[in-house]
N, C-alpha and C positions, 0 to 999 in steps of 0.2 A: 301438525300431527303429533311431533313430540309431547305438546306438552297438552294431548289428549291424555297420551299413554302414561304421562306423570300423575295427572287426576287424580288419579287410584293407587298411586303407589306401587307396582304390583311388581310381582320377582320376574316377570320375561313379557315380552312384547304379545307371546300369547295368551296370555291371560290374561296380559288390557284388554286384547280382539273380545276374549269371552264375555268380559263387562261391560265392553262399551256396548256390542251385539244386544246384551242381557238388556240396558241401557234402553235401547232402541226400543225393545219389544217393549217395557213398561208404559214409555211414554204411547208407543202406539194404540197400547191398551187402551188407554186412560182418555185420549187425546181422539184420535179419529177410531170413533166407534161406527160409524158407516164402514168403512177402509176393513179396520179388522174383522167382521161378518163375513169376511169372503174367505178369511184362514178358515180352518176346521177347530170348534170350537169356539172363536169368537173370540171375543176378547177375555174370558178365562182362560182359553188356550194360548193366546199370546201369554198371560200372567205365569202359566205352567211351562210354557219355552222358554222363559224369560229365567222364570226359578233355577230352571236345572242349568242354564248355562252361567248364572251366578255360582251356584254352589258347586259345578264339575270342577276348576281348577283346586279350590276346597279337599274336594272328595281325592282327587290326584294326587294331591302331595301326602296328603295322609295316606292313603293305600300306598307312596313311593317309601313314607319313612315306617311303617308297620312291617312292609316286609324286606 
């Protein structure tokens, strides 16, 4: 598990979860496109779950050092 969370480099354990999650949903996309037709959306909506849990730790730290 450790050195999932090294992968990425990332500054805390939560923000590996958000990548590696992020992670998940791409390949899902991409990979079992039967499987995905059952989210809402499909597998664009996996790619759009996918997106925003990549970029949320992103959008975090900047909105932490802005204000």
């Amino acid at each position: 598990m450790i050195t999932l969370l090294a992968a990425f480099a990332p500054n805390s354990k939560e923000t590996a979860i958000f990548y590696m999650i992020a992670v998940v949903c791409f390949v899902l996309a991409t990979v079992a496109s039967p499987m995905a037709a059952r989210f809402p959306g499909g597998s664009l909506g996996l790619i759009g779950i996918g997106l925003a849990l990549w970029l949320w730790p992103l959008m975090w730290n900047t909105a932490d050092a802005a204000f």
